[in-house]
C-alpha positions in Angstrom: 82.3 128.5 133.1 84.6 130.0 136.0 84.3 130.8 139.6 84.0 134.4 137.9 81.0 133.6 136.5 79.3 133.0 139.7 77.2 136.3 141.1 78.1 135.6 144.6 81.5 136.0 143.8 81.0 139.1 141.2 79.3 141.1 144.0 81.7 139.8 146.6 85.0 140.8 144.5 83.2 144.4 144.0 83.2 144.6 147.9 87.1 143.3 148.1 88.1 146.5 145.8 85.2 149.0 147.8 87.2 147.7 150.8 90.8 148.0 149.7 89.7 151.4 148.2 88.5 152.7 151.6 91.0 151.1 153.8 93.9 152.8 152.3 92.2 156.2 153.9 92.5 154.5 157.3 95.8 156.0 160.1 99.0 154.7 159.3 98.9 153.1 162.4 96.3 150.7 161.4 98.0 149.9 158.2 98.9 146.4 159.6 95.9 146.7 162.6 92.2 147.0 161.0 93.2 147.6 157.5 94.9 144.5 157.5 92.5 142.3 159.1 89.4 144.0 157.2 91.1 143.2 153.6 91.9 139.6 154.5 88.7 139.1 155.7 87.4 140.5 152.3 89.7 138.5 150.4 88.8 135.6 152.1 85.3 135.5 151.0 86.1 135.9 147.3 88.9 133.3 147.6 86.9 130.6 149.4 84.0 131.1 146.4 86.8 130.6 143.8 88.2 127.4 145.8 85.1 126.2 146.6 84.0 126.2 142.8 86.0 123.1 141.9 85.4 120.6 144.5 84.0 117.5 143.6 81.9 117.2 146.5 78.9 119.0 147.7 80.1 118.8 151.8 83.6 120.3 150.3 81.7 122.9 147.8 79.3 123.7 151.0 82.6 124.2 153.4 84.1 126.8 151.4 81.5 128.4 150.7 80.7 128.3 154.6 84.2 129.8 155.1 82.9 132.7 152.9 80.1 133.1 154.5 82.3 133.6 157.7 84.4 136.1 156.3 81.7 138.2 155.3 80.3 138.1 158.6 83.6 139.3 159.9 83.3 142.2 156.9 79.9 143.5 159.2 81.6 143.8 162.4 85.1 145.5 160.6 82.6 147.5 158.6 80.4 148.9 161.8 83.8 149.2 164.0 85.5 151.0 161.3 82.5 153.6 161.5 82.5 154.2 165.4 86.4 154.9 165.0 85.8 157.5 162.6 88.2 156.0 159.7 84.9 155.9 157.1 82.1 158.4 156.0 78.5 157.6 156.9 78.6 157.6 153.2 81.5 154.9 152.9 79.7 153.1 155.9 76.2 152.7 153.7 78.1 151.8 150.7 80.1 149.4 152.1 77.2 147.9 153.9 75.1 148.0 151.0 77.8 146.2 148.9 78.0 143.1 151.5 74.6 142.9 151.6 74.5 142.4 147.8 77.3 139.2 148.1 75.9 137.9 151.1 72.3 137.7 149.2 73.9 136.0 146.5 76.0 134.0 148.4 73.3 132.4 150.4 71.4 131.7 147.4 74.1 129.8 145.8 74.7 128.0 149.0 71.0 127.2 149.0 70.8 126.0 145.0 73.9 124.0 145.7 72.2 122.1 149.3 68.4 121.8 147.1 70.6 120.4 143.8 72.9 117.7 146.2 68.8 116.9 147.9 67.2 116.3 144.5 69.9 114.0 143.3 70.2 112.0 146.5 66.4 111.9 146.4 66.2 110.8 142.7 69.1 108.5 143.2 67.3 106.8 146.1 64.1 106.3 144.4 66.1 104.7 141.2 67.7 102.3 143.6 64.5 101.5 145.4 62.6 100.7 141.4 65.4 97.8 140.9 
């Protein structure tokens, strides 16, 4: 199994190319203003899933995937302030939305399995130590 593998991170990478697809329509002007930022900020939550898939810990797993979480967050406001510039449809604005509310959905489930799995082990592990 990959990071690819993960939903969170299959819904979040379709955003990343929804968002690259819609951002080269934006002024030139913008090409290193809002176009910029929005991408990164997309990429980031894709990239922070993929890192945060191979870290030993749970408080390192849970970081990344906090750092995600972030981004996407930032993806709402870039998303909402693109629309009140005019640079995307109502369309493009619904699609988008709709699309980052698909990754955030996964992505705080997977957060949420990963916090309930680290709970159940401490908890077992505590009860094995307190039987000895």
């Amino acid at each position: 199994m990959t990071f690819k593998d993960i939903i969170a991170w299959q819904k979040a990478y379709e955003f990343v190319l929804m968002t690259y697809k819609v951002t080269r329509k934006f002024p030139d002007y913008e090409r290193y203003g809002l176009a910029s930022q929005f991408q990164r900020a997309a990429v980031s939550i894709t990239a922070n899933i993929a890192e945060g898939y191979k870290k030993l810990s749970i408080a390192d797993k849970l970081r990344f995937l906090n750092i995600a979480q972030g981004s996407l967050e930032e993806c709402r406001f870039y998303i909402m302030l693109s629309r009140d510039l005019d640079y995307i449809s109502s369309e493009e604005h619904e699609e988008l939305n709709h699309s980052l509310e698909g990754a955030s959905v996964y992505l705080n489930a997977y957060c949420k399995g990963i916090r309930e799995k680290s709970s159940a082990s401490t908890a077992k592990s505590q009860h094995n130590s307190s039987e000895q």
